[in-house]
N, C-alpha and C positions, 0 to 999 in steps of 0.2 A: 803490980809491975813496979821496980824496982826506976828510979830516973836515968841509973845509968840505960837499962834495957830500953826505955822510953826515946833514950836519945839515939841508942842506936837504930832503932824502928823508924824513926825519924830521919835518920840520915838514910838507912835503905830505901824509902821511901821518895824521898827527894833524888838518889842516885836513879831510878827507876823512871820517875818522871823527866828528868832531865834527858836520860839514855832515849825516853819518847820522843821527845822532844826533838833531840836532835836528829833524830830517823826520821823524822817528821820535814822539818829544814833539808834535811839530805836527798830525799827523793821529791821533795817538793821541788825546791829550788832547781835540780835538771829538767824539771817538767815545764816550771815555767820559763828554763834556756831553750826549752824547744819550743815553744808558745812563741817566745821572741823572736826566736827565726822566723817563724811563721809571718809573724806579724810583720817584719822587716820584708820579707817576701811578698805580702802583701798591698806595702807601702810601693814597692817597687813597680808592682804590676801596676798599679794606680787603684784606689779603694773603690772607686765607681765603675771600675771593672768586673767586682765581684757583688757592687748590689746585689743579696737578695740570693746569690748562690748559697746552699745550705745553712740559710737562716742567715747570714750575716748581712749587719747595716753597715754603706757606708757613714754614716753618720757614727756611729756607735764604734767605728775605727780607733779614736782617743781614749775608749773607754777598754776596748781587746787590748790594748797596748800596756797602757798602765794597770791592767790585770797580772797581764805577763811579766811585766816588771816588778812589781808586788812578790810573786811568787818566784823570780827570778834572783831578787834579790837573797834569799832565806838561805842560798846556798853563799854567800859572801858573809853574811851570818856564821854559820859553821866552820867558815876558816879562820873567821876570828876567833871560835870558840876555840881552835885547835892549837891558833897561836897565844890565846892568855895558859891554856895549858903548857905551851912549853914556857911560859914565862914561870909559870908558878913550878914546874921542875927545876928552875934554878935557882927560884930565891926559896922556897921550902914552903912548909904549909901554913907557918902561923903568919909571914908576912902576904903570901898568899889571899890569904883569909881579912887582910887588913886592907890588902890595896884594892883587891876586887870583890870583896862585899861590902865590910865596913862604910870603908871612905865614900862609895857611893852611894848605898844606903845614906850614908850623912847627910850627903849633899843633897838626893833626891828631900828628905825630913827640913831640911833647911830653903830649902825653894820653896815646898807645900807650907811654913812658918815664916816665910820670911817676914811680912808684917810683925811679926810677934819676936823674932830675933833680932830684927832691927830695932826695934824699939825697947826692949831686952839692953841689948849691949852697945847702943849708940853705931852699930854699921850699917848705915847707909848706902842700897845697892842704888845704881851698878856699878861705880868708883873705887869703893873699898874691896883691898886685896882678899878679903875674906869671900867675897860672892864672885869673885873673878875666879876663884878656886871652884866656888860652887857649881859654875857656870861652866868651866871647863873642862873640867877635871874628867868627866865620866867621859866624852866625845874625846878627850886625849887620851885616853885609855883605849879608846874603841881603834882609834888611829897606830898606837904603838902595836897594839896586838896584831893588826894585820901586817903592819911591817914588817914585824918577827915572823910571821907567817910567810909572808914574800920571799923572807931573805935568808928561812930556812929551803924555801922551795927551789930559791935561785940556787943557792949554795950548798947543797945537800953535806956535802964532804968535803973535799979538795977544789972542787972545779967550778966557775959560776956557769950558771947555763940559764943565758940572757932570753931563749926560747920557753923555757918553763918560767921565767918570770912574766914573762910576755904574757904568755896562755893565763896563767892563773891571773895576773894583771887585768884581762879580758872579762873572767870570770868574775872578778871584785866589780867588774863597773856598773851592773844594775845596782846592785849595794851603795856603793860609791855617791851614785847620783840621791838618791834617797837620803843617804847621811848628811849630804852637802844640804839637803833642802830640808831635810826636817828639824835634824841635828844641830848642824852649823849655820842656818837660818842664809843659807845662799837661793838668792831668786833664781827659779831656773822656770821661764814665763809657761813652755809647753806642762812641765809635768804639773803648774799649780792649777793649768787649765784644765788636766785632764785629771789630778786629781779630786776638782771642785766635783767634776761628772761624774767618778768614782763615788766620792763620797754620796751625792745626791742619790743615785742608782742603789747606792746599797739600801739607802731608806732608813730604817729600822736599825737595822742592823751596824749602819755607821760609826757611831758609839765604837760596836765591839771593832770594828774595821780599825780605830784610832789606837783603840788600847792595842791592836796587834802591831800597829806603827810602834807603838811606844817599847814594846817587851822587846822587839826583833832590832828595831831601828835608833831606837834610840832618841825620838821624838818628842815634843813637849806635849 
């Protein structure tokens, strides 16, 4: 096998997984916007209304929620993904390939070294301009990309339509909330409580729970 053929098997392969992927995010994420309602339904009724109806705890209320949320977010996910695509339709494919792989590839290799960078090349985090890039750079990328998303939905054509920003706006805020707390390191007291109960619940499995924070969310 030839390297060029190598690399093309390779990028099929990655298109493939990716196209999963996002099918994956797509029908999740509604599933978990109805989990939410539910949940919200729930909260309304009062949770010790439904002790013990069809298996549910109220205790275990904090823990339905931020399930739902989890899986609610993945479709806010996907509109990002749809807004770095139109971004990468206007700037082309090789800077493309610089601003949303590259640069944060770099920055992800440069946080996991930083010890060894800093001390490399005399910059000392968190002050120097160098790790303030590090640090932001990928989370300012996740935030442009939904904007252009927003502001392609608000403004399709000619006309804005403050309702479809609205809706889709709705849509971003399980995402939203998750980015603020994982991403941008904003205290938000209920979801750290109910994600501590997530995490604990998962058991075993928590580890892989983080790493899915981290691929989707964008998480440390």
């Amino acid at each position: 096998m030839t390297l060029r053929s190598a690399a093309r098997s390779a990028r099929a392969r990655k298109r493939a997984f990716d196209k999963l992927v996002k099918a994956f995010a797509w029908y999740t994420g509604w599933f978990g916007m109805a989990l939410l309602a539910l949940c919200g339904l729930l909260w309304l009724i009062g949770p010790e209304h439904v002790d013990g109806m069809l298996g549910l705890r109220a205790a275990h209320m904090p823990l339905y929620t931020m399930t739902a949320l989890i899986a609610a977010s993945l479709l806010g996910w996907w509109y990002i993904n749809k807004g770095e695509d139109r971004i990468k339709q206007h700037i082309g494919r090789t800077a493309g390939l610089v601003l949303f792989v590259i640069l944060p590839l770099a920055c992800m290799a440069a946080g996991l070294l930083q010890a060894h960078v800093a001390d490399s090349t005399g910059w000392h985090p968190p002050g120097h301009p160098f790790w303030l890039i590090v640090r932001w750079y990928p989370p300012l990328l996740v935030m442009v990309s939904a904007a252009v998303f927003l502001g392609w939905k608000a403004k399709p054509r000619r006309y804005v339509y403050l309702d479809r920003a609205l809706g889709y706006a709705l849509l971003f805020t399980p995402y939203a909330l998750l980015f603020a707390y994982l991403a941008l390191g904003v205290y938000l007291g209920w979801i750290d409580d109910a994600l501590h109960q997530t995490l604990a619940s998962a058991g075993g499995y928590a580890l892989v729970l983080q790493l899915v924070f981290a691929y989707f969310i964008g998480g440390d």
